[in-house]
C-alpha positions as CSV (number, residue, x, y, z in Angstrom):
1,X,56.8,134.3,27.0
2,X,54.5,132.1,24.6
3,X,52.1,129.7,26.2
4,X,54.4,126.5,25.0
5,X,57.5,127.7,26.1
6,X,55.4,128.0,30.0
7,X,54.3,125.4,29.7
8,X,57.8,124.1,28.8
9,X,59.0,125.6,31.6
10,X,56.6,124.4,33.9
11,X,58.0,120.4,33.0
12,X,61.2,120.9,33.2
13,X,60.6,122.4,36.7
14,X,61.9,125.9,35.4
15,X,60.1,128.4,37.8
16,X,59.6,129.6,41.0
17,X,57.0,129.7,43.6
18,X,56.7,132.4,46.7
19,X,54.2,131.8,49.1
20,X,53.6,134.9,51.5
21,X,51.2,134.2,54.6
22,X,49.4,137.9,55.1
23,X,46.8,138.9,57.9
24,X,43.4,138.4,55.9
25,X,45.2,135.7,52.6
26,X,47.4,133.2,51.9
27,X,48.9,134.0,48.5
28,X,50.7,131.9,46.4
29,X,52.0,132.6,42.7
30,X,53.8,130.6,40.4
31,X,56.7,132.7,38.3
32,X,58.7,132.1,35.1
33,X,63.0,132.7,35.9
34,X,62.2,136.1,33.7
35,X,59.5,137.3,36.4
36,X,56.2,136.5,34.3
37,X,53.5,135.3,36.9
38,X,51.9,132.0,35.2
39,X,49.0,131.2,38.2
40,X,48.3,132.5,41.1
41,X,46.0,130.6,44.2
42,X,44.6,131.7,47.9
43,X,43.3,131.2,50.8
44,X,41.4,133.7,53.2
45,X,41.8,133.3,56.8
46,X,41.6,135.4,60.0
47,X,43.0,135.8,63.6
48,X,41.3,134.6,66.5
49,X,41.4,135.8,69.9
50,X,42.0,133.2,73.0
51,X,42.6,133.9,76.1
52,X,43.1,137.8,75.5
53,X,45.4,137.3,72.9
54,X,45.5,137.5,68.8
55,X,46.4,134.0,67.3
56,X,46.2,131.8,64.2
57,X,46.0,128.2,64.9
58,X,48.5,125.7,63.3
59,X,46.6,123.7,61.7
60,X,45.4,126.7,59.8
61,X,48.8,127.5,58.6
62,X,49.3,124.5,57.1
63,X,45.8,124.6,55.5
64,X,46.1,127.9,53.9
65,X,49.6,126.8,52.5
66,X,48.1,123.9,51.3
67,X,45.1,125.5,49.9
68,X,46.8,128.3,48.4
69,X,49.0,126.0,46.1
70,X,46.7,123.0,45.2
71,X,44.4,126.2,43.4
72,X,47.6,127.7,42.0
73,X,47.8,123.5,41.0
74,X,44.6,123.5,39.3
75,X,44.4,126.5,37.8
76,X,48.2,125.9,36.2
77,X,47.0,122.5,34.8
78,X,43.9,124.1,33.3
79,X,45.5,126.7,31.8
80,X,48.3,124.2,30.8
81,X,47.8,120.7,31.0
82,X,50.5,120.5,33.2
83,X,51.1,119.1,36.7
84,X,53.7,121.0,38.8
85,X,55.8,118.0,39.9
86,X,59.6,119.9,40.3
87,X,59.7,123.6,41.1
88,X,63.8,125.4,41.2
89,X,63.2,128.1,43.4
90,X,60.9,129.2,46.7
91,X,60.5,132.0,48.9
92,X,58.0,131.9,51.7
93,X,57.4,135.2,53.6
94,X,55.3,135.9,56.4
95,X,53.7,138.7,58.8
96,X,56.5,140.5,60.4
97,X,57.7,139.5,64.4
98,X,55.4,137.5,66.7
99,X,56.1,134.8,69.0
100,X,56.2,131.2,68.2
101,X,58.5,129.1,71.1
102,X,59.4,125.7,71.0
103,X,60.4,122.8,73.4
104,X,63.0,120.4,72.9
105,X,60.4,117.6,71.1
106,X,59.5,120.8,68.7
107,X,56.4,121.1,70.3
108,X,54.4,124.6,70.2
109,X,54.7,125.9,73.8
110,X,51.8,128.7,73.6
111,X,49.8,129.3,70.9
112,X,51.1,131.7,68.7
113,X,51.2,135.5,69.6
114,X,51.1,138.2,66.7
115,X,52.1,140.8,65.4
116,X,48.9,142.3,66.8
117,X,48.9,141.9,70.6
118,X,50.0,145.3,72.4
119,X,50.6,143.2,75.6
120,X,53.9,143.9,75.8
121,X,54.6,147.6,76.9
122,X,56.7,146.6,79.9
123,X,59.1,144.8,78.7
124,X,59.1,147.2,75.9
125,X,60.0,149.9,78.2
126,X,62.6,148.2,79.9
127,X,64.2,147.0,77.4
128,X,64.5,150.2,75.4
129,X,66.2,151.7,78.4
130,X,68.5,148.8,78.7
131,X,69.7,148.4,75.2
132,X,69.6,152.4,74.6
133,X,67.7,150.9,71.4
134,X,64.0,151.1,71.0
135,X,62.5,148.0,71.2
136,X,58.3,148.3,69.8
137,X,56.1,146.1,71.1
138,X,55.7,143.9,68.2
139,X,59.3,142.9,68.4
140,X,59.7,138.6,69.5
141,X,62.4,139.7,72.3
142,X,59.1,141.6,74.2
143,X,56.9,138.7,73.9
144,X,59.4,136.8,75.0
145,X,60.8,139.4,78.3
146,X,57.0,139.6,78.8
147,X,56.4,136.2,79.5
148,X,59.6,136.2,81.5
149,X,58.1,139.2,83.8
150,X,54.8,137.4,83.6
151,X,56.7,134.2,84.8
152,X,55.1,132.2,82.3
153,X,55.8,128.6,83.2
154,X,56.8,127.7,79.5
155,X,59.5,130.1,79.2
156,X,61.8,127.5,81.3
157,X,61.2,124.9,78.3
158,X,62.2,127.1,75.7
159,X,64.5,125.5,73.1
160,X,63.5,127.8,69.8
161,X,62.0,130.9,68.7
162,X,60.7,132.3,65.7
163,X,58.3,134.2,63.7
164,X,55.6,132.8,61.1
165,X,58.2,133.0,58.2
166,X,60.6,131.3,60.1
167,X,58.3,128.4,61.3
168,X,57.0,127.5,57.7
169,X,60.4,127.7,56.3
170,X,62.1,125.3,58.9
171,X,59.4,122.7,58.8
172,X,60.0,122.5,54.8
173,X,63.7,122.9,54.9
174,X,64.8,121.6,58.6
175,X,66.8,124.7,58.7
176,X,66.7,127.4,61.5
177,X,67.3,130.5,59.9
178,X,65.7,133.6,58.9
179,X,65.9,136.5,56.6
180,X,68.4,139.8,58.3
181,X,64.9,141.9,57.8
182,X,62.1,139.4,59.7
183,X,65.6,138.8,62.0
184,X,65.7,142.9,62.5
185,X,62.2,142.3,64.1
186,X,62.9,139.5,66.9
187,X,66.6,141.1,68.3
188,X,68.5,144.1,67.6
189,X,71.2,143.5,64.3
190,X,74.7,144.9,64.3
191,X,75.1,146.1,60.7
192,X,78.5,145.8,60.9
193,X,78.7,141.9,61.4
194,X,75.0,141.0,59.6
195,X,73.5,139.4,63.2
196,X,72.3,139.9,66.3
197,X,74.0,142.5,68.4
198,X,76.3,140.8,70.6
199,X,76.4,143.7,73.2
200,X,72.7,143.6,73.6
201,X,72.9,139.4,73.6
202,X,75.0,139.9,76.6
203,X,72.8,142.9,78.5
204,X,69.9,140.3,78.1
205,X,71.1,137.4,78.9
206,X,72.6,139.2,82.5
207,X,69.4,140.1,83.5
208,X,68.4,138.7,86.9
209,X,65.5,137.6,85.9
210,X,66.3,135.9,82.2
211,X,69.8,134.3,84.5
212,X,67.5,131.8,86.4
213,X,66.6,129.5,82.9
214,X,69.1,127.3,81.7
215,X,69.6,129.0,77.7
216,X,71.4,131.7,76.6
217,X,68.9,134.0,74.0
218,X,70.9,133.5,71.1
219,X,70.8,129.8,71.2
220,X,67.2,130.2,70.9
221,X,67.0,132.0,67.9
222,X,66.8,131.3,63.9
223,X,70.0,132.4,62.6
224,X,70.2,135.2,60.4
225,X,70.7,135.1,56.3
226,X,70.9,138.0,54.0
227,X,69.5,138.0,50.4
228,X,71.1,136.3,48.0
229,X,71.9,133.6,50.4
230,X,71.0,129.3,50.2
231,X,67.9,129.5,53.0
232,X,68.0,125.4,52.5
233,X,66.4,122.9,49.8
234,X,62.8,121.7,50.1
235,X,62.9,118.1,52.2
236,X,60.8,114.8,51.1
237,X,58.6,116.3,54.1
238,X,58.7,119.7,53.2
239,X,57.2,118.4,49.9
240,X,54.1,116.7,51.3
241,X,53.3,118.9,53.6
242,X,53.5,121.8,50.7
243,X,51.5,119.7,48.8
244,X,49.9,116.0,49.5
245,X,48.2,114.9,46.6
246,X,52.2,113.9,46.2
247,X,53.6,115.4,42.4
248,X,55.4,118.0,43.9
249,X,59.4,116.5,44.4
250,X,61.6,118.1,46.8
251,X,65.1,119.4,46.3
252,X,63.3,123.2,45.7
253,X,66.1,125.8,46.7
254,X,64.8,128.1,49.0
255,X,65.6,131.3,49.9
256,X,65.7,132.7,53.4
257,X,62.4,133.3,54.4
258,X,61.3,137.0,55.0
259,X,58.7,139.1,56.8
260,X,56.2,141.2,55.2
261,X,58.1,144.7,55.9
262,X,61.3,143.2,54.3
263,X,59.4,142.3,51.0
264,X,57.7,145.5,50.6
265,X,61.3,147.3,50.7
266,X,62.1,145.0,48.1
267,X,59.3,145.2,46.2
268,X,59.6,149.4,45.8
269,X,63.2,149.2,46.1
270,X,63.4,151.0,49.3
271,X,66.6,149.0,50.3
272,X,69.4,151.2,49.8
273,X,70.0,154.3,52.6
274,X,68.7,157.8,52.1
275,X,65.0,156.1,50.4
276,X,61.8,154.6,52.6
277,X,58.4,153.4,52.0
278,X,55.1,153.8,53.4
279,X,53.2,150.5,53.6
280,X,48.7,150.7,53.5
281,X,47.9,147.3,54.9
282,X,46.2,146.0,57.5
283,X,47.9,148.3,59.8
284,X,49.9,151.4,58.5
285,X,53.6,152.4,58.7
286,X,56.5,154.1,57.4
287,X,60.5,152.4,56.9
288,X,63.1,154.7,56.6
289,X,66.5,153.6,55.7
290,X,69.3,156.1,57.2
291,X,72.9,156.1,56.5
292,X,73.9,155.5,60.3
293,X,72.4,154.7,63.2
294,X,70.4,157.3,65.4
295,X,72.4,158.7,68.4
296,X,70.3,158.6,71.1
297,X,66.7,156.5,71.7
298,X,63.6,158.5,70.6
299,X,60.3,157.7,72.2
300,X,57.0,159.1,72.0
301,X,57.4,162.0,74.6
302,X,60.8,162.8,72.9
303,X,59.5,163.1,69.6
304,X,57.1,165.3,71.4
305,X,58.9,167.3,72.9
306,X,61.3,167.8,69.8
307,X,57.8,169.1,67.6
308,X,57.5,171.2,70.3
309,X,60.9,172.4,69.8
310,X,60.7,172.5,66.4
311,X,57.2,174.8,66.8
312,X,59.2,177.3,68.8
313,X,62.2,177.4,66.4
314,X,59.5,177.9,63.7
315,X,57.8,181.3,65.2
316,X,61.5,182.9,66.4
């Protein structure tokens, strides 16, 4: 695309921003609808530990957002002397799972827990034994069991819980939802229905010890959206807090918001069953897509023992 038809673009509010919040940057880049990137901008941050635990503060979410776009600002209205002041489509995505929980007035309960704290092998275990469905670590339903077996004193006030995606997303849009991928990483989903599994709601919900608070877990969490789906529009406050020197109009449509393993399926089409990925970041992993679901719950010691197995099988 020629430099005057971006630039076209760019005043009649023709392109699209995502935002994606990662463990080291803040990126943001500005896109034509036919995927050409006009600017990019970032911010560099880092996790702080508190009280034992990995954290990044609020404020600096909202600093690195707001960082990360007033450079993608500048740099579009020196490339183009332009000012971004309507934008058609957004995407925000952030690092997978983690624990952000809410009270009633919206106020942050704890600080917020990462992706990155192993605290939670207990409620790991057990809850992989009671769903018959392995439940890592990372996943928000073991921060959130943790504090429970921890009898965290905040757990009581609980009115909503989300990830990092989720939180920017709702504070610009005033909607609770979330992408089906960063969704995959707080509960369990049924494939068959798009959301959470109902059996597994119900298992948690009757355990003794989640039976003495006053919520039920599903009322506590974002509801689910797949792609293609209206995430919500970009509010007056959504806006400002996106970007205060004030240009930027709302009314943006925004797509559900995502976590980072969900966009780098998408990004090497590794969506569809029968393909996978292997993802070099600040930690490393593999996603497998499989045309059912696995039979039986395979932890550590049973893939163990099945290489074992496998050894034997091998020298026969």
């Amino acid at each position: 695309m020629a430099d005057e038809k971006i630039k076209q673009a760019i005043k009649n509010g023709e392109v699209a921003l995502g935002v994606e919040f990662g463990s080291t940057t803040v990126k943001a880049i500005l896109t034509t609808e036919d995927f050409k990137t006009i600017a990019s901008g970032s911010y560099e941050w880092d996790n702080s530990l508190q009280d034992g635990l990995w954290t990044y503060a609020i404020d600096d979410i909202w600093l690195g957002l707001q960082t990360a776009y007033s450079n993608l600002r500048k740099k579009v209205f020196v490339d183009y002397n332009v000012e971004i002041k309507k934008i058609k489509t957004m995407g925000f995505s952030a690092m997978m799972h983690g624990y952000l929980a809410f009270d009633k007035n919206n106020e942050l309960l704890v600080p917020f827990r990462t992706w990155r704290n192993a605290i939670t092998e207990e409620a790991s275990l057990e809850l992989t034994k009671l769903f018959e469905f392995n439940i890592p670590q990372r996943w928000s339903v073991a921060h959130l069991y943790q504090a429970i077996l921890n009898q965290e004193t905040h757990v009581k006030n609980i009115e909503f819980l989300t990830t990092l995606s989720g939180y920017v997303h709702w504070q610009l849009t005033d909607q609770k939802v979330i992408g089906i991928g960063d969704a995959s990483g707080m509960f369990p989903i049924d494939e068959k229905t798009g959301s959470y599994s109902q059996r597994m709601l119900s298992q948690f919900d009757s355990l003794n010890s989640v039976q003495q608070y006053n919520w039920h877990i599903q009322d506590l969490l974002p509801k689910p959206l797949t792609a293609g789906e209206i995430g919500g529009y970009l509010t007056e406050k959504g806006a400002r807090l996106l970007d205060p020197s004030g240009n930027l109009s709302a009314g943006a449509t925004i797509a559900p918001p995502e976590g980072d393993a969900g966009t780098g399926m998408v990004s090497t089409n590794s969506v569809k069953k029968r393909s996978g990925n292997i993802s070099v970041g600040t930690s490393i992993f593999s996603m497998i897509v499989l045309e059912k679901s696995l039979q039986h719950v395979y932890t550590n010691d049973r893939l163990q023992e099945l290489t074992e197995h496998c050894k034997v099988l091998k020298n026969l």
